[in-house]
PADREN-18149 format. One record per residue: z, y, x of N, C-alpha, C in turn; residue number from 1; residue in three letters. Coordinates in steps of 0.05 Angstrom, whole numbers, plus 5000, padded with zeros to 4 digits. Atoms other than C-alpha are relative to their C-alpha. Layout:
% PADREN-18149
   n_z   n_y   n_x  ca_z  ca_y  ca_x   c_z   c_y   c_x    k    r
     Z     Y     X     Z     Y     X     Z     Y     X  NUM  ALA
...
END
This chain:
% PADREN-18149
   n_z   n_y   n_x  ca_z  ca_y  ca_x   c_z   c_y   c_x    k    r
  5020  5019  5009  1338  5148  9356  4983  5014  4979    1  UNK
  5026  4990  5031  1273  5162  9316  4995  4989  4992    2  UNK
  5011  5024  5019  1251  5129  9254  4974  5014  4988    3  UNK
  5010  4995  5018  1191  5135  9221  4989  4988  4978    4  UNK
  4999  5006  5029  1192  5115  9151  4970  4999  4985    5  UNK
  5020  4999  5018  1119  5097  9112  5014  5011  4974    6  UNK
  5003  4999  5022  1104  5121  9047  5023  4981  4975    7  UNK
  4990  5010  5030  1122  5058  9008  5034  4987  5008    8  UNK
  4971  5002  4991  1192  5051  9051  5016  5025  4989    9  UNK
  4983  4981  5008  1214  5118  9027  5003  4995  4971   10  UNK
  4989  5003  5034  1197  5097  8949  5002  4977  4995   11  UNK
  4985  5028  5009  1231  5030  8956  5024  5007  4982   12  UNK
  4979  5001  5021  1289  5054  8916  4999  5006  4972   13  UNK
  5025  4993  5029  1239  5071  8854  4987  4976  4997   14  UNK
  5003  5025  5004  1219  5000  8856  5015  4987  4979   15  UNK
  4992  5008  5015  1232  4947  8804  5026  4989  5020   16  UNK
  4978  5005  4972  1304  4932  8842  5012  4964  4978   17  UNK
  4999  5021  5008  1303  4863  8798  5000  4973  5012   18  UNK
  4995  5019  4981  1277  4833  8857  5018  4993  5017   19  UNK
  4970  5007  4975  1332  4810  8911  4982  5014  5017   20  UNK
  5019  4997  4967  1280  4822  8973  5002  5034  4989   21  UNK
  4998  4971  4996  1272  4896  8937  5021  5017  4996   22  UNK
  4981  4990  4999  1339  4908  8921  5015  5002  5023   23  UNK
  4979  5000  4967  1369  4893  8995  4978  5014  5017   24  UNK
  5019  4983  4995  1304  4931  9015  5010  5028  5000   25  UNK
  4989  4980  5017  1329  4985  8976  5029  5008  5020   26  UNK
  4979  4992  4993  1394  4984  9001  5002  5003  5031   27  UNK
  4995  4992  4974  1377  4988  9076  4989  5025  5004   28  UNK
  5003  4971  4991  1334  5046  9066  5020  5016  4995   29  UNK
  4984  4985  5013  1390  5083  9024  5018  5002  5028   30  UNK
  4988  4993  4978  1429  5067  9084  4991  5011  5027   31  UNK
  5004  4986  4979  1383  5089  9140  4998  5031  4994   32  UNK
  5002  4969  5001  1377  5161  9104  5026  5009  4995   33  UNK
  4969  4991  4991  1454  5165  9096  5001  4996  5031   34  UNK
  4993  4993  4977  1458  5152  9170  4978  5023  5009   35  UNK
  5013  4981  4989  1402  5203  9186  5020  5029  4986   36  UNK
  4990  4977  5019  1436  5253  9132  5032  5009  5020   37  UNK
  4974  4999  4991  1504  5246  9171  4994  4996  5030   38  UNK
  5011  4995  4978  1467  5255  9236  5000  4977  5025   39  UNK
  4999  5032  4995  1464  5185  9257  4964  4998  5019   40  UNK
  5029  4999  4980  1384  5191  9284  4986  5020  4980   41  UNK
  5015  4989  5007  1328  5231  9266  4976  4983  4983   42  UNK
  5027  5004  5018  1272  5219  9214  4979  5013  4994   43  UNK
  5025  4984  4996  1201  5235  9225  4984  5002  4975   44  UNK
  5020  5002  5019  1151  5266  9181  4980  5007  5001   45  UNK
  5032  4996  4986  1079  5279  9186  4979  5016  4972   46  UNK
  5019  5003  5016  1022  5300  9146  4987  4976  4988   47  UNK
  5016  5031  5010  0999  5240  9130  5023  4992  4974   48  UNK
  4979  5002  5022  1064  5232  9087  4999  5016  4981   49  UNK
  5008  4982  5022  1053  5293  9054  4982  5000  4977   50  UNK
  5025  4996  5022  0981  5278  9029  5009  4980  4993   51  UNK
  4991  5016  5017  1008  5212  9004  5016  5001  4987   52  UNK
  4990  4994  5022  1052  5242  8976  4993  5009  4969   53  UNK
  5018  4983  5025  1009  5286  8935  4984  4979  4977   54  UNK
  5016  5025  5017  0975  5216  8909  5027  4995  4993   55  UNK
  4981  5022  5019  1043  5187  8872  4999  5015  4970   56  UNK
  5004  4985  5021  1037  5200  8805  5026  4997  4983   57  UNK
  4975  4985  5012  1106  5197  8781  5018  5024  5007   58  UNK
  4982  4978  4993  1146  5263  8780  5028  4989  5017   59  UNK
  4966  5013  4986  1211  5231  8793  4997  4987  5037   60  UNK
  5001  5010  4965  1188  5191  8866  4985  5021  5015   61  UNK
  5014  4977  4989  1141  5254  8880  5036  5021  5002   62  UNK
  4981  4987  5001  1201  5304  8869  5025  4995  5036   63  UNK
  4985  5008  4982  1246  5259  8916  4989  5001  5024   64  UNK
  5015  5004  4966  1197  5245  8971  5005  5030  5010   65  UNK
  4996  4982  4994  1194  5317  8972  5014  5023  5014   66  UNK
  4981  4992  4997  1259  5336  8971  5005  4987  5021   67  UNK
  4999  5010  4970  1263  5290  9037  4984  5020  5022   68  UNK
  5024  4985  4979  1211  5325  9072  5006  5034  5005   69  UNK
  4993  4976  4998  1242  5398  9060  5033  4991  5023   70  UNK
  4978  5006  4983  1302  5365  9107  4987  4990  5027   71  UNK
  5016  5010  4973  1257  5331  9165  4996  5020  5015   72  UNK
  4996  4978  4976  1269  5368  9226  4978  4993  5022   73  UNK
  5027  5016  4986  1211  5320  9260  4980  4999  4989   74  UNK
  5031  5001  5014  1148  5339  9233  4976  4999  5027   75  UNK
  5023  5011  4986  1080  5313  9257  4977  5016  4994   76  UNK
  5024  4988  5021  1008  5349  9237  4977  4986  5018   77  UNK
  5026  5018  4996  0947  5313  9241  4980  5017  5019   78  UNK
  5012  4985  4988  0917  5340  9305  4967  4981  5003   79  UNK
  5016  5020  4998  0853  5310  9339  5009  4978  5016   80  UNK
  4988  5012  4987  0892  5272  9386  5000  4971  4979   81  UNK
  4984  5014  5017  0926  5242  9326  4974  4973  4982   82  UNK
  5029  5012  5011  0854  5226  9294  4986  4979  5014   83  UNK
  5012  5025  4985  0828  5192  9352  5016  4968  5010   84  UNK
  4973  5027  4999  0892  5145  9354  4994  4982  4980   85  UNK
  4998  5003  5018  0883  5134  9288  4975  4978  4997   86  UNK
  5034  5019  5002  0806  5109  9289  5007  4982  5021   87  UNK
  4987  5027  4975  0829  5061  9356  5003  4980  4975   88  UNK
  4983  5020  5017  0880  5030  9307  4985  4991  4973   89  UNK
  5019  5023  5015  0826  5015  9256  4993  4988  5011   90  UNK
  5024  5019  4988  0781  4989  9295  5014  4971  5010   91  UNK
  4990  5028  4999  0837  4938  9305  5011  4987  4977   92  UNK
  4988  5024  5019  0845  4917  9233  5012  5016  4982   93  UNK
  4983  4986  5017  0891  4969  9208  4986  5025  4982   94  UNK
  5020  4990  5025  0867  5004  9142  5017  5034  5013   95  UNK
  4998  4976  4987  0858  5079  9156  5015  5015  4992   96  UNK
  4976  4985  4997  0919  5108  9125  5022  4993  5006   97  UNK
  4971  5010  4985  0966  5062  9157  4991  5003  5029   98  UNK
  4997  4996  4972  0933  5070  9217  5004  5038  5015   99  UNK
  4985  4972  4998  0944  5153  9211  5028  5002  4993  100  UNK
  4966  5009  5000  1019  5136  9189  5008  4992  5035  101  UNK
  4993  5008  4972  1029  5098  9262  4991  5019  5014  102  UNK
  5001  4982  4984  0988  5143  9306  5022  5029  4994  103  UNK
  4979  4971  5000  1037  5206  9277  5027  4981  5014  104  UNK
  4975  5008  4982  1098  5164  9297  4996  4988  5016  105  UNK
  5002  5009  4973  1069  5140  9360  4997  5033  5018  106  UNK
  5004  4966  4982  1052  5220  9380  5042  5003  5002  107  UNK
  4967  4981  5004  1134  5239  9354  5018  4979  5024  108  UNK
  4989  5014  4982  1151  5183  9402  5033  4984  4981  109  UNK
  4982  5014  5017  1189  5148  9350  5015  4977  5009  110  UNK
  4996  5019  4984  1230  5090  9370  4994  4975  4988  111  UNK
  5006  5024  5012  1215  5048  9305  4991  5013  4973  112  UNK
  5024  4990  5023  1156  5053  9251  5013  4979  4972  113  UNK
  4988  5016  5029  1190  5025  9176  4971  4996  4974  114  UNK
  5020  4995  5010  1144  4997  9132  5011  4971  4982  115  UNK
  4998  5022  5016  1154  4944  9066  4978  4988  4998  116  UNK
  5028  5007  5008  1079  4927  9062  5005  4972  5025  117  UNK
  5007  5023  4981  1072  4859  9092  4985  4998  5016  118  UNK
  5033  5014  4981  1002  4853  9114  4999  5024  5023  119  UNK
  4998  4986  4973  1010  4916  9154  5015  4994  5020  120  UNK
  4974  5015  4986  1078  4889  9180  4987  4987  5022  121  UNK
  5014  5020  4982  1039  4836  9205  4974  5009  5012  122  UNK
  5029  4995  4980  0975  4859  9236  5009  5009  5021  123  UNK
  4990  4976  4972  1017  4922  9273  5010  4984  5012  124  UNK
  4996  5015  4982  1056  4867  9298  4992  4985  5021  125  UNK
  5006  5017  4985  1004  4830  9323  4986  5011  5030  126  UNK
  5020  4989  4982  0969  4888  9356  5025  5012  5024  127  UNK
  4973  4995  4976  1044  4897  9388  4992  5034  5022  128  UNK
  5004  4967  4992  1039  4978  9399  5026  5000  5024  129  UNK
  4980  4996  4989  1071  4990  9461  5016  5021  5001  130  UNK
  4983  4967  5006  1101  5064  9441  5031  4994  4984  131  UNK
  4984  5002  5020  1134  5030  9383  5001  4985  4993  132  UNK
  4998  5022  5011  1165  4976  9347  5004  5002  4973  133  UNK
  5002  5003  5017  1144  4963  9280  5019  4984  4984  134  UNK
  4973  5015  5005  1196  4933  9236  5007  5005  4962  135  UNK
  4991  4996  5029  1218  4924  9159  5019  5015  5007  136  UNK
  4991  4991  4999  1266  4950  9134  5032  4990  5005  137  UNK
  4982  5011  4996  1318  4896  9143  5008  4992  5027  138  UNK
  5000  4997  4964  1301  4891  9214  5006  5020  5009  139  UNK
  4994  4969  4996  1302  4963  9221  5041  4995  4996  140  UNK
  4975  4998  4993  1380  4961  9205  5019  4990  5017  141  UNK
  4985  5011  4983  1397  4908  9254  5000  5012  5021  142  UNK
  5002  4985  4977  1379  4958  9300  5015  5021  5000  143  UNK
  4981  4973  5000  1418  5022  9284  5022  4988  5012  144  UNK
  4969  4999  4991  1480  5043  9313  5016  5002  4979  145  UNK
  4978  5013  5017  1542  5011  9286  5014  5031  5005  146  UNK
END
Protein backbone atom coordinates (compact mmCIF):
# COMPACT_ATOMS: atom_id res chain seq x y z
CA UNK A 1 0.00 0.00 0.00
CA UNK A 2 0.98 3.64 -0.88
CA UNK A 3 0.26 6.67 1.11
CA UNK A 4 0.80 9.98 0.27
CA UNK A 5 0.96 12.26 3.08
CA UNK A 6 0.37 16.40 2.40
CA UNK A 7 2.46 18.88 3.86
CA UNK A 8 0.15 19.86 6.72
CA UNK A 9 -0.52 15.88 7.56
CA UNK A 10 3.09 15.36 8.14
CA UNK A 11 3.23 18.62 10.68
CA UNK A 12 0.11 17.55 12.48
CA UNK A 13 2.12 16.45 15.42
CA UNK A 14 3.67 20.18 15.79
CA UNK A 15 0.19 21.35 16.09
CA UNK A 16 -1.48 22.86 19.15
CA UNK A 17 -2.44 19.01 20.29
CA UNK A 18 -5.04 20.91 22.83
CA UNK A 19 -7.46 20.26 20.35
CA UNK A 20 -9.14 16.57 20.55
CA UNK A 21 -9.78 16.50 16.48
CA UNK A 22 -5.76 17.48 16.42
CA UNK A 23 -4.63 15.34 18.99
CA UNK A 24 -6.36 11.96 17.52
CA UNK A 25 -5.17 13.53 14.17
CA UNK A 26 -1.89 13.44 15.58
CA UNK A 27 -2.04 10.21 16.78
CA UNK A 28 -3.07 8.45 13.53
CA UNK A 29 -0.38 10.00 11.66
CA UNK A 30 2.29 8.97 14.39
CA UNK A 31 0.76 5.68 13.78
CA UNK A 32 0.72 5.50 9.96
CA UNK A 33 4.66 6.40 9.97
CA UNK A 34 5.32 3.71 12.70
CA UNK A 35 3.61 1.28 10.35
CA UNK A 36 5.49 2.58 7.27
CA UNK A 37 8.88 2.64 9.56
CA UNK A 38 8.26 -1.15 10.44
CA UNK A 39 7.50 -1.83 6.82
CA UNK A 40 3.84 -1.91 6.98
CA UNK A 41 3.34 0.24 3.42
CA UNK A 42 5.29 2.66 1.66
CA UNK A 43 5.27 6.51 1.87
CA UNK A 44 5.50 8.77 -1.02
CA UNK A 45 7.46 11.85 -1.52
CA UNK A 46 7.66 14.39 -4.19
CA UNK A 47 8.99 17.68 -4.91
CA UNK A 48 6.31 19.46 -4.22
CA UNK A 49 6.92 18.40 -0.49
CA UNK A 50 10.26 19.42 -0.54
CA UNK A 51 9.62 23.08 -1.73
CA UNK A 52 6.98 23.30 0.94
CA UNK A 53 9.01 22.31 2.96
CA UNK A 54 11.57 24.93 2.35
CA UNK A 55 8.47 27.53 3.24
CA UNK A 56 8.01 26.28 7.16
CA UNK A 57 9.64 28.55 9.16
CA UNK A 58 10.15 26.72 12.28
CA UNK A 59 13.47 24.77 12.58
CA UNK A 60 12.04 22.12 14.69
CA UNK A 61 8.95 20.93 11.96
CA UNK A 62 11.50 21.88 9.03
CA UNK A 63 14.27 19.60 10.60
CA UNK A 64 11.65 16.67 11.03
CA UNK A 65 9.92 16.91 7.72
CA UNK A 66 13.30 16.49 6.52
CA UNK A 67 14.49 13.92 8.37
CA UNK A 68 11.32 12.00 6.84
CA UNK A 69 12.19 12.64 3.45
CA UNK A 70 15.99 11.34 3.75
CA UNK A 71 13.95 7.79 4.48
CA UNK A 72 11.25 7.89 1.50
CA UNK A 73 12.10 5.26 -0.84
CA UNK A 74 9.06 6.70 -3.18
CA UNK A 75 10.10 9.88 -4.53
CA UNK A 76 8.17 11.85 -7.16
CA UNK A 77 9.87 14.98 -9.29
CA UNK A 78 7.85 17.47 -10.86
CA UNK A 79 7.98 16.42 -14.49
CA UNK A 80 5.73 17.95 -17.31
CA UNK A 81 3.39 15.23 -17.16
CA UNK A 82 3.06 16.03 -13.49
CA UNK A 83 2.47 19.90 -14.48
CA UNK A 84 -0.17 19.29 -16.87
CA UNK A 85 -2.13 17.13 -14.17
CA UNK A 86 -1.63 19.61 -11.97
CA UNK A 87 -3.21 22.65 -14.10
CA UNK A 88 -6.41 20.01 -15.06
CA UNK A 89 -6.91 19.80 -11.22
CA UNK A 90 -7.08 23.58 -10.93
CA UNK A 91 -9.09 24.23 -13.37
CA UNK A 92 -11.41 22.12 -11.19
CA UNK A 93 -11.26 24.26 -8.05
CA UNK A 94 -8.19 22.95 -6.48
CA UNK A 95 -5.63 25.71 -5.38
CA UNK A 96 -2.35 25.09 -7.30
CA UNK A 97 -0.19 23.57 -4.66
CA UNK A 98 -2.69 21.08 -3.62
CA UNK A 99 -3.39 20.36 -6.91
CA UNK A 100 0.72 19.58 -7.53
CA UNK A 101 0.59 17.52 -4.13
CA UNK A 102 -2.29 15.11 -5.86
CA UNK A 103 -1.05 14.97 -9.40
CA UNK A 104 2.60 13.62 -7.71
CA UNK A 105 0.57 10.92 -5.85
CA UNK A 106 -1.64 10.19 -8.65
CA UNK A 107 1.73 9.66 -11.07
CA UNK A 108 3.40 7.21 -7.80
CA UNK A 109 0.12 5.44 -8.17
CA UNK A 110 -0.58 5.89 -4.57
CA UNK A 111 -3.48 4.07 -3.13
CA UNK A 112 -4.50 7.00 -0.69
CA UNK A 113 -3.67 10.91 -0.71
CA UNK A 114 -3.74 12.17 3.42
CA UNK A 115 -4.57 15.49 3.95
CA UNK A 116 -5.99 17.54 7.38
CA UNK A 117 -7.08 20.67 5.33
CA UNK A 118 -10.78 20.44 5.06
CA UNK A 119 -11.75 22.46 2.15
CA UNK A 120 -9.33 20.46 0.01
CA UNK A 121 -10.73 17.21 1.69
CA UNK A 122 -13.79 18.27 0.34
CA UNK A 123 -13.49 19.60 -3.17
CA UNK A 124 -10.84 16.39 -4.04
CA UNK A 125 -13.69 14.45 -2.87
CA UNK A 126 -16.05 15.92 -4.87
CA UNK A 127 -13.98 15.81 -8.02
CA UNK A 128 -13.69 11.89 -6.88
CA UNK A 129 -10.09 11.17 -8.63
CA UNK A 130 -10.28 7.95 -9.98
CA UNK A 131 -6.37 6.90 -9.40
CA UNK A 132 -6.91 7.69 -5.79
CA UNK A 133 -8.77 8.05 -2.73
CA UNK A 134 -8.45 11.02 -0.82
CA UNK A 135 -8.99 10.67 2.83
CA UNK A 136 -8.13 12.32 6.40
CA UNK A 137 -6.28 11.09 8.47
CA UNK A 138 -8.73 9.19 10.58
CA UNK A 139 -10.16 7.65 7.59
CA UNK A 140 -6.85 6.88 6.31
CA UNK A 141 -6.32 4.43 9.40
CA UNK A 142 -9.51 2.61 9.00
CA UNK A 143 -7.94 1.48 6.08
CA UNK A 144 -4.48 0.09 6.96
CA UNK A 145 -3.66 -3.34 7.60
CA UNK A 146 -4.48 -4.63 11.00
Amino acid sequence: MKVYLDSCSLQRPFDDQKQVRVATETEAILGILSLWESGGLEIVGSEALEYEATLIASLDRKAYINSLFERIEVWVNITTDVEKRARSLTENGIKPLDALHLACAEVSKADYFCTCDDKFLKKAKQLAVPTIEVVSPLELVTKLPQ
